[in-house]
C-alpha positions as CSV (number, residue, x, y, z in Angstrom):
1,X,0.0,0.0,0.0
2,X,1.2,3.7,-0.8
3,X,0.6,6.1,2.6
4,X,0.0,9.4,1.1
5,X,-2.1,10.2,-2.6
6,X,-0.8,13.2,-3.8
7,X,2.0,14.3,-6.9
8,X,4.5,12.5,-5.2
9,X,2.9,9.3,-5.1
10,X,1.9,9.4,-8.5
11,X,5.6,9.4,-9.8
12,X,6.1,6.6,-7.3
13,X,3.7,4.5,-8.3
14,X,5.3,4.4,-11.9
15,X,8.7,4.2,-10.1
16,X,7.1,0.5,-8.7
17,X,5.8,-0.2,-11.6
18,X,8.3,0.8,-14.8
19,X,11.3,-1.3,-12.0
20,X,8.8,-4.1,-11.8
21,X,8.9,-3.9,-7.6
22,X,5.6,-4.2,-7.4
23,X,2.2,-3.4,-8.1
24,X,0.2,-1.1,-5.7
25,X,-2.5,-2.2,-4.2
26,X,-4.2,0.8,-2.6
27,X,-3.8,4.5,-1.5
28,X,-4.0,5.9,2.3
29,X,-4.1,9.5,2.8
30,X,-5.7,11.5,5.5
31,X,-7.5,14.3,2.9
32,X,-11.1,13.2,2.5
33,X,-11.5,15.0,0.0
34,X,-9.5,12.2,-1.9
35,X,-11.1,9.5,-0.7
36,X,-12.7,7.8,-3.5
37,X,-10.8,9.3,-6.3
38,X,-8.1,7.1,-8.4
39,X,-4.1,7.9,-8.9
40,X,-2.8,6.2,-11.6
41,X,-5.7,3.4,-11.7
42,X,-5.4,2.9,-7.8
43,X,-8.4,3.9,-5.7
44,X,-7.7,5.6,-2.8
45,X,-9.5,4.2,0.1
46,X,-9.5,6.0,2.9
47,X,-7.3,7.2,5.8
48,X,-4.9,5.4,8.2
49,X,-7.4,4.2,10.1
50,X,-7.7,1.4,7.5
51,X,-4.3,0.7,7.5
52,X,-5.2,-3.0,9.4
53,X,-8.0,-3.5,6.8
54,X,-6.4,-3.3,3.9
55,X,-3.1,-5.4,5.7
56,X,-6.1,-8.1,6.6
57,X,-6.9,-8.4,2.4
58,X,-3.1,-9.3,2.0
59,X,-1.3,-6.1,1.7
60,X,2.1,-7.1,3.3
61,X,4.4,-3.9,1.9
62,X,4.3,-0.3,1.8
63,X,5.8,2.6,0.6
64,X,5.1,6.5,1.8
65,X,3.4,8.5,-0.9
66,X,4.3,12.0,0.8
67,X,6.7,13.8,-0.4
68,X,9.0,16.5,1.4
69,X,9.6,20.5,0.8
70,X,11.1,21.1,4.3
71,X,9.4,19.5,6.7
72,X,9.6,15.6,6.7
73,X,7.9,15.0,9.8
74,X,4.9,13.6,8.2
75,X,6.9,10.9,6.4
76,X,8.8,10.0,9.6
77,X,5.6,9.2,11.1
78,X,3.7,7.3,8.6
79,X,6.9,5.5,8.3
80,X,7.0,4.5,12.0
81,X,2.9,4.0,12.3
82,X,2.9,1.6,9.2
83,X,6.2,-0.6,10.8
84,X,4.1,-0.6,14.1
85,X,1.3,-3.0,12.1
86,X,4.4,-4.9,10.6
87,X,3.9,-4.0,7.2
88,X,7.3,-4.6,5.3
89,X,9.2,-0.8,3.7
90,X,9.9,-1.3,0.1
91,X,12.8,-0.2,-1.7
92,X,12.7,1.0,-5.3
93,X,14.8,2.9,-7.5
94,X,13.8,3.8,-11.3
95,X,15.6,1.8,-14.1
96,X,17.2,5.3,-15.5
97,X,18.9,5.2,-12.3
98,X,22.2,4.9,-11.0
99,X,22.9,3.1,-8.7
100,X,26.9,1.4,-7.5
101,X,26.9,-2.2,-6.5
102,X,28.7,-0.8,-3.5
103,X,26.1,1.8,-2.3
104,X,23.9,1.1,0.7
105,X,20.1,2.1,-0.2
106,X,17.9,1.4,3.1
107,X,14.5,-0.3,3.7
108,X,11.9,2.0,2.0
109,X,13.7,4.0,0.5
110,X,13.2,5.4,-3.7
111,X,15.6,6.6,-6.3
112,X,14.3,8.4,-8.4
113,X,14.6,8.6,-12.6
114,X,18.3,9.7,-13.5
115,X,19.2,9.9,-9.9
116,X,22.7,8.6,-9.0
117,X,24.2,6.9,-5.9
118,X,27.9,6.3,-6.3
119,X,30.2,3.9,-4.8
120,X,30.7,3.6,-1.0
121,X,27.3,5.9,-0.2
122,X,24.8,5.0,2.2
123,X,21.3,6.0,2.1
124,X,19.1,5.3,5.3
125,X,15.5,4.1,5.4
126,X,12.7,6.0,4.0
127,X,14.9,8.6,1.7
128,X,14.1,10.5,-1.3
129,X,17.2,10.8,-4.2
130,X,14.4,12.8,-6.5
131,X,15.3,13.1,-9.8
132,X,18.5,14.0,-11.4
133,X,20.3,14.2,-7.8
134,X,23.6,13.2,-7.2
135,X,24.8,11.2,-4.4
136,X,28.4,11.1,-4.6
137,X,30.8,8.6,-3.3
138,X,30.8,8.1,0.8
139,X,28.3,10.2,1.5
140,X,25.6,9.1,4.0
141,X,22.1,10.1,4.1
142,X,20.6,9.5,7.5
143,X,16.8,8.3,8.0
144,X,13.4,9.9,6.4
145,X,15.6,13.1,4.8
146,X,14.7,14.1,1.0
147,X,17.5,14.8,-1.4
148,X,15.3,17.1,-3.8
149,X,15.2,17.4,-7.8
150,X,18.7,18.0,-9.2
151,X,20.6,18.7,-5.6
152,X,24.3,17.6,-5.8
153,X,26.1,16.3,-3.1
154,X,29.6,16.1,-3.3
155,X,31.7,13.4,-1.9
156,X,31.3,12.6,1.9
157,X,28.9,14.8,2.9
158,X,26.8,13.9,6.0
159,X,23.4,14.7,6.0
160,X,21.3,14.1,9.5
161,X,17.7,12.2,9.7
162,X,14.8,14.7,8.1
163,X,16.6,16.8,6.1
164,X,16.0,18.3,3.2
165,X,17.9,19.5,0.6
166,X,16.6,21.6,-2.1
167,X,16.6,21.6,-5.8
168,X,19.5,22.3,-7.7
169,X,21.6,22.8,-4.4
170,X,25.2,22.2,-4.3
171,X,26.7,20.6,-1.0
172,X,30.5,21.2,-0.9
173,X,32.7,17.5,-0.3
174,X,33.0,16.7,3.7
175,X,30.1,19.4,5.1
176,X,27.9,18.0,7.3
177,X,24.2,19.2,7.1
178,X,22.4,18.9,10.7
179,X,19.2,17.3,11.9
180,X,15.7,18.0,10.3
181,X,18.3,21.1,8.3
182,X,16.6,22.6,5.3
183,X,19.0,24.1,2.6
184,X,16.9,26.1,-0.4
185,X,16.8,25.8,-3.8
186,X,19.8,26.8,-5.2
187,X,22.1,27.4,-2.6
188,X,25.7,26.8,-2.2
189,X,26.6,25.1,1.1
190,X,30.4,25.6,1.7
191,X,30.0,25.1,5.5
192,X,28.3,23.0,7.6
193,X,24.6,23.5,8.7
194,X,23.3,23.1,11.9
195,X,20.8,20.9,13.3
196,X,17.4,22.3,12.4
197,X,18.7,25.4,10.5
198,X,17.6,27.4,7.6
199,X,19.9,28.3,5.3
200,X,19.8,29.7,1.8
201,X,21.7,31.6,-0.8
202,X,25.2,31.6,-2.4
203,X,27.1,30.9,-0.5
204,X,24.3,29.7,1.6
205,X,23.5,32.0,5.3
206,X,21.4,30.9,7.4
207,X,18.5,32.4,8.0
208,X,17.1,31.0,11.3
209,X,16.9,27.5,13.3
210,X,13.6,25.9,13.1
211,X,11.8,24.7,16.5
212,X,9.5,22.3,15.5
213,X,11.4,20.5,12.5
């Protein structure tokens, strides 16, 4: 099952399906308002709450539909409610992707089309490498962050659990980007970022330290 029914779970879905990881079997997502409706050909159902219904019809796997522009919270904790019914995270990765036979791509996680994970990289669970990014060798990616559309990290860069990196960013070789950190579109980051911080430009400032991130 997909958790989450919006425009990032629509590109997922053909991620599962163009790879051949599997074939989705139904959409959770808290808006209402989508309840009913179809993405892709698969109906979503309902909200969480059905999330031990639709296991009980022989759902096993799942995958999080929500995508991330800062604040992947959300994902972390559909990630963590849908492991508490023992549903198993799948992995996927389009076929236009690259991906080294010595990269470390963790349970749940999705590479995206023309993404590329080099040699010695290690991606934690429940990651986005969106399209086109660039995951260069020995970096490591920590848990539930989202490397966004384009963003290029250079070779061992850390970056903490939840977070994100924008599009088209450029992460200078050995910087460490903090906890639930957000660097914006574009930026340059030439040192490292904080837990939790803003930061944005070229070369990138920060422009405060989230609370709630």
């Amino acid at each position: 099952m997909i958790l989450g029914g919006g425009g990032h779970a629509r590109v997922l879905i053909d991620v599962l399906r163009v790879s051949g990881t599997a074939e989705p079997w139904a959409i959770l997502d808290s808006d209402s308002l989508l309840w009913g409706s179809d993405v892709l050909g698969v109906r979503v159902r309902g909200g969480d709450d059905l999330l031990q219904a639709i296991a009980d019809e022989g759902a096993s796997a799942f995958v999080i539909g929500v995508g991330g522009t800062g604040d992947n919270t959300p994902r972390r904790r559909l990630f963590e409610l849908a492991l508490s019914f023992r549903l198993v995270p799948l992995t996927a990765r389009h076929p236009s992707a690259t991906c080294s036979a010595y990269c470390e791509i963790g349970a749940g996680s999705v590479v995206f089309p023309g993404a590329i994970v080099n040699a010695g990289a290690v991606i934690g669970r429940n990651v986005i490498i969106n399209t086109g990014a660039i995951v260069e060798h020995d970096c490591v990616v920590g848990d539930h962050a989202h490397i966004a559309t384009g963003a290029r990290l250079a070779s061992t860069v850390r970056v903490g659990a939840a977070a994100h990196v924008g599009a088209g960013s450029t992460i200078r070789q050995c910087i460490t980007i903090g906890e639930a950190a957000i660097v914006g579109a574009g930026a340059a980051v030439v040192s490292n970022v904080e837990p939790h911080a803003v930061v944005v430009g070229v070369p990138a400032r920060t422009l405060g330290v989230r609370r709630n991130g």
